[in-house]
N, C-alpha and C positions, 0 to 999 in steps of 0.2 A: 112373342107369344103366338101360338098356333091354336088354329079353330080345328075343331074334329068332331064328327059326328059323333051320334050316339053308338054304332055298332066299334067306331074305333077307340071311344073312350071306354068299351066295355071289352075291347081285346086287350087294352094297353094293363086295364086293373086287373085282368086271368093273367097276363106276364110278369106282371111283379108280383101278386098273389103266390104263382106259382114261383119262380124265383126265391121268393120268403122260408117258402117252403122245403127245399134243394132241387125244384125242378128246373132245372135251365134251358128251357125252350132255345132259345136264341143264342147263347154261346156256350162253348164247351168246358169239362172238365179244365183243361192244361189253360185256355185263357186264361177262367177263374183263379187259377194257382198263381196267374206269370204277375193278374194284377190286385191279388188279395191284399196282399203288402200296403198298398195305397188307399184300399178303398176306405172313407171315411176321413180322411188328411184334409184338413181344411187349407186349400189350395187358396193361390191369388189369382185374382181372375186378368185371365190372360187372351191371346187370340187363339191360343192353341184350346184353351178348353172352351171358349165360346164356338171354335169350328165344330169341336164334339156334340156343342148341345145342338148346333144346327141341324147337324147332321141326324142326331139323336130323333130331333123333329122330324124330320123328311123321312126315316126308319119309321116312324109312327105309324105316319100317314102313307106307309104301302098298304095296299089292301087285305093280305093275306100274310100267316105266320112263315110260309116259305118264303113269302116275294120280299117279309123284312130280314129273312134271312140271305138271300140273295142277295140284296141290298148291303147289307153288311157284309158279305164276301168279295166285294168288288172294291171294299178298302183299302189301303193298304195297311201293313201289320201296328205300325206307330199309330197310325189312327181309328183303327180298329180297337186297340187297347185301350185309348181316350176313351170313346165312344163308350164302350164294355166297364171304365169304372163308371163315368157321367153314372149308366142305367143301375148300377150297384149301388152307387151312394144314392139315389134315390129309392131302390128296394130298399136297403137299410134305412134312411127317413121312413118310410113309409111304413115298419115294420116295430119302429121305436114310437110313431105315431100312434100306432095301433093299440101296445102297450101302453101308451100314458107317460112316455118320458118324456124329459123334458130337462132341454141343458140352460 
């Protein structure tokens, strides 16, 4: 778990917001596509997607929408696409939350 201030927990909720919406601030169209296939798959939890969510973390808590984009460019491709679904299936939770669903 990660602590985050108020102004980071009110960027992170404009990123999935937008995201919900089709604005992809932070990753691009062709990601989107390489890892829609997957997004929602209830995975086993492994080291490889726990490094995602670390990392996921630490993307958070950059200060600014470039610097977590930045951040996210210095991945490389394999973990890059971890990272990019982790933050989809959470826009998708948080989008079926918003709705009222419920599995």
């Amino acid at each position: 778990m990660i602590y985050v201030n108020q102004e980071q927990l009110d960027q992170v909720k404009y990123l999935l917001e937008q995201s919900a919406q089709g604005n992809h601030l932070l990753f691009d169209e062709r990601t989107l596509r390489r890892i829609a296939p997957r997004i929602g798959q209830n995975e086993k939890r492994c080291e490889r997607l726990e490094k995602a969510e670390q990392l996921l973390e630490q993307m958070i808590l950059q200060p600014s929408i470039s610097s977590k984009r930045a951040f996210l460019d210095r991945l490389d491709p394999e973990v890059y696409d971890d990272v990019a679904r982790v933050f989809f299936n959470i826009v998708q939770n948080t989008a079926q939350e918003k709705q009222g669903f419920s599995h």
